[in-house]
GUMAR-300230 format. One record per residue (C-alpha): residue in three letters; x, y, z. Coordinates in nm, 3 decimals, m for minus. Layout:
<atoms>
res->ALA; east->X; north->Y; up->Z
...
</atoms>
This chain:
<atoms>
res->UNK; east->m2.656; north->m1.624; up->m1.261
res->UNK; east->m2.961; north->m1.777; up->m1.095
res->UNK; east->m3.052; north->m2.134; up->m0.978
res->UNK; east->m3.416; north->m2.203; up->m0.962
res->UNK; east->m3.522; north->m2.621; up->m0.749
res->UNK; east->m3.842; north->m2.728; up->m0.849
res->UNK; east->m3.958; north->m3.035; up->m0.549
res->UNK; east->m4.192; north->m3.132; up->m0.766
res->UNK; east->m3.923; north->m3.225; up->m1.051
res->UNK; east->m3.634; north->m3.277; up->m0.836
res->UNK; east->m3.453; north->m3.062; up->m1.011
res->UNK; east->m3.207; north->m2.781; up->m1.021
res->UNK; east->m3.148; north->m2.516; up->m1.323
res->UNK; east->m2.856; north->m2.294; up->m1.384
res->UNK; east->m2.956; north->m1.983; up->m1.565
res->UNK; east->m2.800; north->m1.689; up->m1.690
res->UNK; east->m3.066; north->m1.477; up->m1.750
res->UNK; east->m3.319; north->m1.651; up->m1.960
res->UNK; east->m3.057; north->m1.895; up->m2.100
res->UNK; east->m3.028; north->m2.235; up->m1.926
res->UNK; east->m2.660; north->m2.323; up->m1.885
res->UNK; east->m2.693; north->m2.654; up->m1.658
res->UNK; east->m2.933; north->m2.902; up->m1.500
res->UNK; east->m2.927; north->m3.117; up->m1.267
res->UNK; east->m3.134; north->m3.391; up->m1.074
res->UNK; east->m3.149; north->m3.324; up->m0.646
res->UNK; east->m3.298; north->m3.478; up->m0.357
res->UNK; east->m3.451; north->m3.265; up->m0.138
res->UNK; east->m3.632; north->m3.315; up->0.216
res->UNK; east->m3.772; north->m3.683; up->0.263
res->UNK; east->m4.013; north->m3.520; up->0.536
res->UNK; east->m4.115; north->m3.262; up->0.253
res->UNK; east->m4.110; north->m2.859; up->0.312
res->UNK; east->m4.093; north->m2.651; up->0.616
res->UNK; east->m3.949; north->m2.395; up->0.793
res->UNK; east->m3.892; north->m2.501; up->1.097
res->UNK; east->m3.573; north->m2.527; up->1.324
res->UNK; east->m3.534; north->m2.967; up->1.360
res->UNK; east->m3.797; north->m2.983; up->1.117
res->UNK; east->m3.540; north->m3.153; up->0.867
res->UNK; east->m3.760; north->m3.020; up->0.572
res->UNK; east->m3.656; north->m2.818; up->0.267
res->UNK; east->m3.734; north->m2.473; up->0.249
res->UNK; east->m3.859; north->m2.282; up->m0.032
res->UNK; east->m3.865; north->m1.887; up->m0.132
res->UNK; east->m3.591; north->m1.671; up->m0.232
res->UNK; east->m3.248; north->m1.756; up->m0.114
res->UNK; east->m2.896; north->m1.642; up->m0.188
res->UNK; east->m2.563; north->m1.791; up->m0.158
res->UNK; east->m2.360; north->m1.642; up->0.077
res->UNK; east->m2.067; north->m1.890; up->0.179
res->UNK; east->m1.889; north->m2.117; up->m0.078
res->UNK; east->m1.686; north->m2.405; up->0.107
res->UNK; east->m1.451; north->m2.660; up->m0.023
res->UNK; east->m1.232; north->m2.491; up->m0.268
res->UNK; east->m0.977; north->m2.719; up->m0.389
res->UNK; east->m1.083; north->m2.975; up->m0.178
res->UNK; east->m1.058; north->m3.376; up->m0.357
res->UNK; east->m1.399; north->m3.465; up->m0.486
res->UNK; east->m1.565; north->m3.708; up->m0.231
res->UNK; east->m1.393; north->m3.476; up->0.084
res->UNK; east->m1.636; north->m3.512; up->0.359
res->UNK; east->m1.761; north->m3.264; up->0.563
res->UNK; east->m1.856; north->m3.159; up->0.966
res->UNK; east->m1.987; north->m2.839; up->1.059
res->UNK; east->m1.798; north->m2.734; up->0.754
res->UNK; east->m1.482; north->m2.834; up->0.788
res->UNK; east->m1.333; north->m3.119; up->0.595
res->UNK; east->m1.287; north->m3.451; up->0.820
res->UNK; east->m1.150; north->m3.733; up->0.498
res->UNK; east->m1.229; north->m3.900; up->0.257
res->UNK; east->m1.560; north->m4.087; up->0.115
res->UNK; east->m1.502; north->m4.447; up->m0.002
res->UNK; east->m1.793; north->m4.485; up->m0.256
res->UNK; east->m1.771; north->m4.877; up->m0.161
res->UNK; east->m1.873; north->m4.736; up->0.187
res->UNK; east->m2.251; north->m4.836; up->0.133
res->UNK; east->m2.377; north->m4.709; up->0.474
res->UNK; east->m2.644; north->m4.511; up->0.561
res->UNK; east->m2.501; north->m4.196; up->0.717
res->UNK; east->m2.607; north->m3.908; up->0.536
res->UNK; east->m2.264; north->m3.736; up->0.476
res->UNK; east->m2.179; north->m3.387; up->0.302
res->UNK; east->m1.953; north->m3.417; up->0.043
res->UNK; east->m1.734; north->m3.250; up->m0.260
res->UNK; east->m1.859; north->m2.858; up->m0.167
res->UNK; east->m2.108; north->m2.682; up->0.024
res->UNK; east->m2.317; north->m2.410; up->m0.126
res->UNK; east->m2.447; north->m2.248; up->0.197
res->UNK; east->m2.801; north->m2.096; up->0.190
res->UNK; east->m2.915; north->m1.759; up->0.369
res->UNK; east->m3.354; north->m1.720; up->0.306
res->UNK; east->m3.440; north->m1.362; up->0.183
res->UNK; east->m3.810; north->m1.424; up->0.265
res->UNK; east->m3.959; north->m1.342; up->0.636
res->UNK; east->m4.064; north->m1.739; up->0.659
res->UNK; east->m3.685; north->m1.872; up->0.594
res->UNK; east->m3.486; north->m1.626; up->0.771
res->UNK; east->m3.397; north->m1.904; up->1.002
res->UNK; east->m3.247; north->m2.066; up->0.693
res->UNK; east->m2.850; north->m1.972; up->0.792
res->UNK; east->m2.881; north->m2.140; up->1.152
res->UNK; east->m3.078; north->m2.427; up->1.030
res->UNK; east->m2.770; north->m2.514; up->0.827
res->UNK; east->m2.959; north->m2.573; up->0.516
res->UNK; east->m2.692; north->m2.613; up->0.217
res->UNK; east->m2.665; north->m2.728; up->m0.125
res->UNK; east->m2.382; north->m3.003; up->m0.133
res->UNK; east->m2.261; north->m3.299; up->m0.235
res->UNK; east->m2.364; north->m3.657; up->m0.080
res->UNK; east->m2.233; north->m4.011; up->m0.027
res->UNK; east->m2.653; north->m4.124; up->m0.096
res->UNK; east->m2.610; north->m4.071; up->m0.481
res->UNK; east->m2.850; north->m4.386; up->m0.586
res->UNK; east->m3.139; north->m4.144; up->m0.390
res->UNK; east->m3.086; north->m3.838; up->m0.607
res->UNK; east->m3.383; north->m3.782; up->m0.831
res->UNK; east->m3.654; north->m3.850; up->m0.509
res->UNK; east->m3.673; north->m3.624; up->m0.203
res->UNK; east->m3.419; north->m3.819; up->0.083
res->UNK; east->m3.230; north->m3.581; up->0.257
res->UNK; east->m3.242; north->m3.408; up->0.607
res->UNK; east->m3.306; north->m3.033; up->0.422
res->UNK; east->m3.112; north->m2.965; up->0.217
res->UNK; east->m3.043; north->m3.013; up->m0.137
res->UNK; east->m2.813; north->m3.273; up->m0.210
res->UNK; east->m2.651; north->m3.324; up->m0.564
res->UNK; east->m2.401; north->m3.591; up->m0.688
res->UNK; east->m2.037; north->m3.532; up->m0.612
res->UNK; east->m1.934; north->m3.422; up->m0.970
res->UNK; east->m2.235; north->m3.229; up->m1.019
res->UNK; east->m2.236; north->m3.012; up->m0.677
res->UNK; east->m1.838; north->m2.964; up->m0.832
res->UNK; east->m1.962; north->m2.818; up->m1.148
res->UNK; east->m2.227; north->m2.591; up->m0.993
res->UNK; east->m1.968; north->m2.465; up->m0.735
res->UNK; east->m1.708; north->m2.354; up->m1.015
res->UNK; east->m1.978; north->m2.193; up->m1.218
res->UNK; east->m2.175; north->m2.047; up->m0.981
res->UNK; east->m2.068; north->m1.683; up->m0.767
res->UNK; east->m2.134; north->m1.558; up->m0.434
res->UNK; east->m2.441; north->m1.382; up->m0.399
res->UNK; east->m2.621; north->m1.571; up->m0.653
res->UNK; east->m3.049; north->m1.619; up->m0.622
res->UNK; east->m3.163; north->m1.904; up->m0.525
res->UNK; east->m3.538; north->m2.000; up->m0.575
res->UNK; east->m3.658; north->m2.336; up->m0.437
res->UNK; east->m4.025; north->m2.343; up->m0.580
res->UNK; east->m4.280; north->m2.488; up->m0.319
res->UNK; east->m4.458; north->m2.844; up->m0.444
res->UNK; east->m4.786; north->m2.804; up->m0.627
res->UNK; east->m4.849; north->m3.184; up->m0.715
res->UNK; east->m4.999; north->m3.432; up->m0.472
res->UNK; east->m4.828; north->m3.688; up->m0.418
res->UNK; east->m4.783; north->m4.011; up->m0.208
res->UNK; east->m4.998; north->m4.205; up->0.124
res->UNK; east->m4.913; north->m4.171; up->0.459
res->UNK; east->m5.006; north->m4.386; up->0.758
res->UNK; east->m4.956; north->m4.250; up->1.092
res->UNK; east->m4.958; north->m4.528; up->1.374
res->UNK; east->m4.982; north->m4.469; up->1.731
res->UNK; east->m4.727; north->m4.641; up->1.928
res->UNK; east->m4.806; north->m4.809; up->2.262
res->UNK; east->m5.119; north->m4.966; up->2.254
res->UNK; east->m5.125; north->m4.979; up->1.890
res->UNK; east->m4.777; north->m5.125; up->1.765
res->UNK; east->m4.697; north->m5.272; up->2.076
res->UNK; east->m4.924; north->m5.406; up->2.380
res->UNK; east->m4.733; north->m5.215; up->2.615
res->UNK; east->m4.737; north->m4.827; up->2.724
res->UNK; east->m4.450; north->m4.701; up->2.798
res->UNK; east->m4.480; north->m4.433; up->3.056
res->UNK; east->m4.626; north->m4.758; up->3.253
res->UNK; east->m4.304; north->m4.966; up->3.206
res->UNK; east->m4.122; north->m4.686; up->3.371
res->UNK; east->m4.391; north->m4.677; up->3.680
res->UNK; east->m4.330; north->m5.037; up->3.719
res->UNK; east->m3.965; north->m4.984; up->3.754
res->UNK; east->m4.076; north->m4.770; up->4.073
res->UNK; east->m4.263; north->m4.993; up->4.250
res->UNK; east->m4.639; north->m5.131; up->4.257
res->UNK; east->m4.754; north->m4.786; up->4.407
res->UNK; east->m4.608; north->m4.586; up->4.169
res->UNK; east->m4.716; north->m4.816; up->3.877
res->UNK; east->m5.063; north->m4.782; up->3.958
res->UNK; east->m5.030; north->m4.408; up->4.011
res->UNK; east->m4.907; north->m4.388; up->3.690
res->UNK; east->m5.134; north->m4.623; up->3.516
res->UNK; east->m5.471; north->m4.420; up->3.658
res->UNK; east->m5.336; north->m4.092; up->3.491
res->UNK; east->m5.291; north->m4.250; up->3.192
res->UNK; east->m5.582; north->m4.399; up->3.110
res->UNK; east->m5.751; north->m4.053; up->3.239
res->UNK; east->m5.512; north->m3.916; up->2.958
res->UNK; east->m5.665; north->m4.207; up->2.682
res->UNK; east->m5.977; north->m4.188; up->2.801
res->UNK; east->m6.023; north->m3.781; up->2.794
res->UNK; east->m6.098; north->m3.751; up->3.174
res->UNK; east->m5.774; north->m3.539; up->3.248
res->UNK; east->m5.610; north->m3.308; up->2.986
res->UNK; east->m5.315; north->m3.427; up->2.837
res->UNK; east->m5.138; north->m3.113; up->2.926
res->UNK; east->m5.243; north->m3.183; up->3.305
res->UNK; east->m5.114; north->m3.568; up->3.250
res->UNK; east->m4.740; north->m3.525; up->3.161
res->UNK; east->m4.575; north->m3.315; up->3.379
res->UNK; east->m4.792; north->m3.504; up->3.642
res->UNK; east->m4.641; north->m3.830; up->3.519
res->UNK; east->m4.288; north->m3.665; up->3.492
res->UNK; east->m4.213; north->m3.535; up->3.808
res->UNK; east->m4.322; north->m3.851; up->3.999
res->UNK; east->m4.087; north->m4.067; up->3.752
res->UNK; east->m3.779; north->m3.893; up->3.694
res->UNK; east->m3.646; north->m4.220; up->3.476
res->UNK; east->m3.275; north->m4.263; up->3.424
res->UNK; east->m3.137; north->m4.317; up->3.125
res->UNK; east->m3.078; north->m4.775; up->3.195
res->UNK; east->m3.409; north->m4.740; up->3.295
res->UNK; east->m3.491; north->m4.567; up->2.928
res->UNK; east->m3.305; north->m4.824; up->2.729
res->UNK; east->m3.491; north->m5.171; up->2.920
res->UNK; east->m3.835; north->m4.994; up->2.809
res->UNK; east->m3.711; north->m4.971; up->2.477
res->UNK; east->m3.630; north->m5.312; up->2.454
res->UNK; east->m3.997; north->m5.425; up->2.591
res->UNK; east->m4.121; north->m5.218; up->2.275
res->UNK; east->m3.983; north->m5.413; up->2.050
res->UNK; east->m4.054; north->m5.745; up->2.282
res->UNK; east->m4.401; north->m5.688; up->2.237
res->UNK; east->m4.479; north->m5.591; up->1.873
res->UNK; east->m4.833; north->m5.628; up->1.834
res->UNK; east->m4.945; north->m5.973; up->1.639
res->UNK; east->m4.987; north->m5.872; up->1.278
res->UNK; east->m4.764; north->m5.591; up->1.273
res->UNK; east->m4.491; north->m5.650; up->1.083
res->UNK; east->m4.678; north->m5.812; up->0.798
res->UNK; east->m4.921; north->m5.489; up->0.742
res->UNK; east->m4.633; north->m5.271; up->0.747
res->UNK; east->m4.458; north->m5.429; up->0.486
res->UNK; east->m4.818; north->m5.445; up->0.290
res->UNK; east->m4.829; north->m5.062; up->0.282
res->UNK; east->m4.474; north->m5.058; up->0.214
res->UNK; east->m4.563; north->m5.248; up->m0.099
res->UNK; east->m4.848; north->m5.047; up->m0.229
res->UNK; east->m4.554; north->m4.717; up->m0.110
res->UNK; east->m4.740; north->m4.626; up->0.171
res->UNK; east->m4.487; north->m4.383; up->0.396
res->UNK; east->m4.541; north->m4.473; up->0.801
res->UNK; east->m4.515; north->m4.234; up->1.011
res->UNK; east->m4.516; north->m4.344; up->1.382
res->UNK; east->m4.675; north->m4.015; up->1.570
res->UNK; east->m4.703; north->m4.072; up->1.961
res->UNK; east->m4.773; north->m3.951; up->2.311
res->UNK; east->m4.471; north->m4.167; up->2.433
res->UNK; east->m4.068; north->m4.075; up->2.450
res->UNK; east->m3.879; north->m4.063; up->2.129
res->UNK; east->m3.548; north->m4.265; up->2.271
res->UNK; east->m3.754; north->m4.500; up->2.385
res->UNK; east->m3.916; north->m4.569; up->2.080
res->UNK; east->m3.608; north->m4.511; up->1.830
res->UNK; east->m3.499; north->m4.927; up->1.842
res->UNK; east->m3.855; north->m5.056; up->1.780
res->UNK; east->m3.899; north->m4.820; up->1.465
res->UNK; east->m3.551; north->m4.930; up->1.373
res->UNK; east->m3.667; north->m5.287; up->1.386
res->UNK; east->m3.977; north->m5.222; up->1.204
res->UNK; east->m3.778; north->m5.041; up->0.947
res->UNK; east->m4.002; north->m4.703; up->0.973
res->UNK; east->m3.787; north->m4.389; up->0.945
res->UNK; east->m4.024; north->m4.157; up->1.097
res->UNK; east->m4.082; north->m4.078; up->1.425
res->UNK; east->m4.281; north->m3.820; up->1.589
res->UNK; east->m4.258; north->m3.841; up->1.966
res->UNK; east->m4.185; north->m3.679; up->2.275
res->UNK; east->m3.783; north->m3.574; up->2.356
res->UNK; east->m3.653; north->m3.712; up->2.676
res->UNK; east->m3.335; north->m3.595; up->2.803
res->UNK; east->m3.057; north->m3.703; up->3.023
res->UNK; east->m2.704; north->m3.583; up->3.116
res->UNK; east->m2.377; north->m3.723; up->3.051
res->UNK; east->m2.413; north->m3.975; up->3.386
res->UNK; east->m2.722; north->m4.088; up->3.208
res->UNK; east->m2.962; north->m3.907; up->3.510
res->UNK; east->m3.276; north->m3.743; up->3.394
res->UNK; east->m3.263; north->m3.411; up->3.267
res->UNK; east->m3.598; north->m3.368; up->3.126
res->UNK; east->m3.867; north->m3.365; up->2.827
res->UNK; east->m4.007; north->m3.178; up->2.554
res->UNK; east->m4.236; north->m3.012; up->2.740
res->UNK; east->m4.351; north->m2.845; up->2.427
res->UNK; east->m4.361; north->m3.078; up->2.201
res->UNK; east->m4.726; north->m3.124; up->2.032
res->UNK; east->m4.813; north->m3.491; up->2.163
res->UNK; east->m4.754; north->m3.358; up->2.525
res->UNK; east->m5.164; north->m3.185; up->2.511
res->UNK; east->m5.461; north->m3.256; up->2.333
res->UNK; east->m5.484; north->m3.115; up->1.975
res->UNK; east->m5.078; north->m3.200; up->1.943
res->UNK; east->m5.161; north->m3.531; up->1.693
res->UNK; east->m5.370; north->m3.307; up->1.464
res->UNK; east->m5.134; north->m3.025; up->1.424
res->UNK; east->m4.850; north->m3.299; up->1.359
res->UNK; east->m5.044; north->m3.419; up->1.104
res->UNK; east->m5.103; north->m3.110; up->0.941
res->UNK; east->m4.804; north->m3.006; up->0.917
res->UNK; east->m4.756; north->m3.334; up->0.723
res->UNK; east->m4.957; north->m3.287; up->0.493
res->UNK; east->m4.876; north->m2.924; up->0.416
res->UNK; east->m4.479; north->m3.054; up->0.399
res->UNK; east->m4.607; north->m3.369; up->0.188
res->UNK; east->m4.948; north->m3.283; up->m0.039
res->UNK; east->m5.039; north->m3.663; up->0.022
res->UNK; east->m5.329; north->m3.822; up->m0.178
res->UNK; east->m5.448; north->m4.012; up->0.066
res->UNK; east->m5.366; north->m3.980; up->0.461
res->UNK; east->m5.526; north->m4.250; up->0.746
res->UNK; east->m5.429; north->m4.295; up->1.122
res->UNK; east->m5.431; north->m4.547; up->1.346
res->UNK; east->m5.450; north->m4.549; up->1.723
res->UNK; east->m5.619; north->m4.656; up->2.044
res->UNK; east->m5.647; north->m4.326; up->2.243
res->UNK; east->m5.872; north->m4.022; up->2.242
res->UNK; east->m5.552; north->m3.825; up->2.130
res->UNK; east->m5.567; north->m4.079; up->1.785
res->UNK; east->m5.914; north->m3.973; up->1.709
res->UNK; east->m5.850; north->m3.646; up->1.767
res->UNK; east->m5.706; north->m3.693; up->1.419
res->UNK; east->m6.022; north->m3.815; up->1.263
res->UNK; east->m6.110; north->m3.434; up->1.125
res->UNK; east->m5.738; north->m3.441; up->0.996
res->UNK; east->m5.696; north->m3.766; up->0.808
res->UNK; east->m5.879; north->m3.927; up->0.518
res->UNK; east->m5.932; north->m4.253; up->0.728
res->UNK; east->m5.908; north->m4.281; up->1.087
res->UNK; east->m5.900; north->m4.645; up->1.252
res->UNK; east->m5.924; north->m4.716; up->1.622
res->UNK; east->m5.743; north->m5.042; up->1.719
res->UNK; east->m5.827; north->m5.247; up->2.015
res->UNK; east->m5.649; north->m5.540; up->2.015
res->UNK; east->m5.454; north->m5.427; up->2.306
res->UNK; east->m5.736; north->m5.226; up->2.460
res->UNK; east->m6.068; north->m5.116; up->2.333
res->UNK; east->m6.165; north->m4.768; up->2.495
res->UNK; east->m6.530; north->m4.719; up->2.498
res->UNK; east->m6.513; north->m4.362; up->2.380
res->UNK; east->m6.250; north->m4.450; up->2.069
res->UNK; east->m6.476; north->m4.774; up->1.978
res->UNK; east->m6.814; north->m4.509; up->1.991
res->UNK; east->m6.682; north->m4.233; up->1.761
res->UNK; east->m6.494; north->m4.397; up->1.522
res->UNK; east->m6.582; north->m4.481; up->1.200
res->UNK; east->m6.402; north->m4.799; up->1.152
res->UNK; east->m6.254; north->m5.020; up->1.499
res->UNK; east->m6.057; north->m5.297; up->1.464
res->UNK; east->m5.912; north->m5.541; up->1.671
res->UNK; east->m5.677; north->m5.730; up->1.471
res->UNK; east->m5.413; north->m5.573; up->1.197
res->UNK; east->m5.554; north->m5.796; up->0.962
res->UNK; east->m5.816; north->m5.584; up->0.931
res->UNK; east->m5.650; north->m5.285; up->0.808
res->UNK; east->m5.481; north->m5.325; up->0.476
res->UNK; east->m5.819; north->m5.342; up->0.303
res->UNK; east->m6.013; north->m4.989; up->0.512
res->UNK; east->m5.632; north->m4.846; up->0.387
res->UNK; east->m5.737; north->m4.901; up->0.016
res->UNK; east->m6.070; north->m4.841; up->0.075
res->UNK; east->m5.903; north->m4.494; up->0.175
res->UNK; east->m5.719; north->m4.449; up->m0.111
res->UNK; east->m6.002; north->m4.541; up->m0.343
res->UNK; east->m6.251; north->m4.262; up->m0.132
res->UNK; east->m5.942; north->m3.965; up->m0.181
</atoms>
């Protein structure tokens, strides 16, 4: 037996030898392919199964860290991403998805059956309840798996910067003025330095950090102020690129709790921002240190790796900061805003500035027209 996943199909094909014995519409990863640890993309290569779980359990069984917790209610229509019916668990054969095993990357069964047929999961491949059944009985132990990388562009993506951009405020500032006027403008003078590409980002941040320590209450009123201060225009050129299927991608300098509720709001699924830690008394514990957006260059390598998950037609990003057109070699269409602030250096070097989201639906289809 051998199982060969095409992304581009979403599809899966049971084969003995060369004769096809089922088939079966998946959903793979909504963030595309990839290999790495977090990454919540599918990987692709040569695979075998090497742990079958859920053996007699009641179709619809739901399971955590593979054990089985109850039951689904198929009237539940939530949108947890459960793991249902069985678990065909992966180990990569291939030097790129060794990491496969620990990244917990499975083919199972999933409460989010109306998504099958379109990539939607965290990872892994997901299958309806009575299909993942049928593979598991037919399929043994130690049989190849070969999840065939995409070929076929597909799809748009805008990336939006966040503070500055979607909302009027930044946020690192919001947690200066929690300190105290001294602090605040402290804070405020490194990052415009940061924007404006007079002090490395790399220099910025853990100069930033170690003055502000923020606690976790302190974390959650800043988030709030986020969504307080959505940018005029915003909502109603989201939901235009939403329309015209558009995926939005927020990619930011700022702190990924922090800016969690206002993508919630928005209704934008991804997020691609700084981690900020705290322990279980809610006192700071740190940041993602490493995480791209932390130094110059990190938006651009983001956004690569995007694209190399995705194979997008047509990519564009938006932002006010010299870290945003960074981007510009990167995307098919970068656009510098500055209706919250115009930077001289952003409004100089890019090709298209605007100061009002009404601008931007038509430079996005000029965009896709140019790709």
């Amino acid at each position: 037996m051998n199982i060969h996943i095409s992304i581009d199909d979403q599809w899966l094909t049971l084969s003995d030898g060369d004769e096809v014995i089922r088939e079966y519409p998946i959903s793979s990863g909504a963030k595309g392919v990839g290999f790495t640890k977090d990454s919540y993309r599918t990987p692709t290569g040569q695979f075998r199964i090497c742990e079958k779980i859920g053996y007699e359990q009641p179709l619809g069984t739901i399971f955590q860290k593979r054990e089985p917790v109850g039951l689904w209610n198929p009237d539940d229509t939530s949108s947890h991403d459960l793991i249902t019916s069985r678990i065909l668990r992966l180990d990569g054969m291939d030097a790129q998805n060794k990491n496969t095993l620990d990244r917990c990357i499975y083919i199972h069964g999933t409460n989010q059956e109306a998504l099958i047929g379109v990539p939607a999961s965290h990872g892994c491949i997901r299958l309806s309840n009575i299909d993942i059944v049928e593979l598991f009985d037919l399929t043994p132990l130690d049989t190849e798996v070969f999840i065939e990388p995409p070929t076929r562009k597909r799809g748009k993506i805008a990336f939006f910067d966040c503070d500055s951009t979607l909302s009027s405020i930044e946020g690192i500032d919001e947690l200066a003025r929690e300190r105290g006027e001294e602090v605040f403008q402290e804070i405020v003078a490194l990052t415009n330095a940061g924007m404006n590409g007079t002090v490395p980002l790399h220099e910025v941040f853990p100069r930033r950090m170690d003055i502000l320590r923020p606690d976790k209450a302190t974390c959650d009123a800043v988030a709030q102020r986020y969504i307080e201060t959505i940018v005029p225009g915003v909502r109603e050129t989201l939901q235009a690129l939403r329309d015209e299927d558009w995926t939005i991608v927020i990619l930011s300098g700022g702190f990924a709790p922090l800016i969690e509720p206002l993508a919630l709001d928005l209704g934008i699924s991804f997020i691609e921002a700084v981690p900020l830690h705290h322990d279980a008394e809610g006192n700071y514990a740190g940041y993602g240190s490493d995480y791209p957006t932390t130094r110059n260059g990190g938006k651009p390598q983001i956004i690569r790796e995007w694209k190399q998950a995705m194979l997008p037609k047509t990519t564009i990003m938006v932002g006010d900061g010299i870290s945003d057109l960074e981007s510009s070699s990167e995307v098919d269409l970068f656009i510098g805003f500055g209706g919250v602030i115009a930077r001289d250096a952003v409004k100089q070097k890019a090709a298209h500035f605007i100061e009002s989201f009404s601008d931007l639906l038509p430079l996005a289809k000029q965009a896709v027209k140019r790709s």
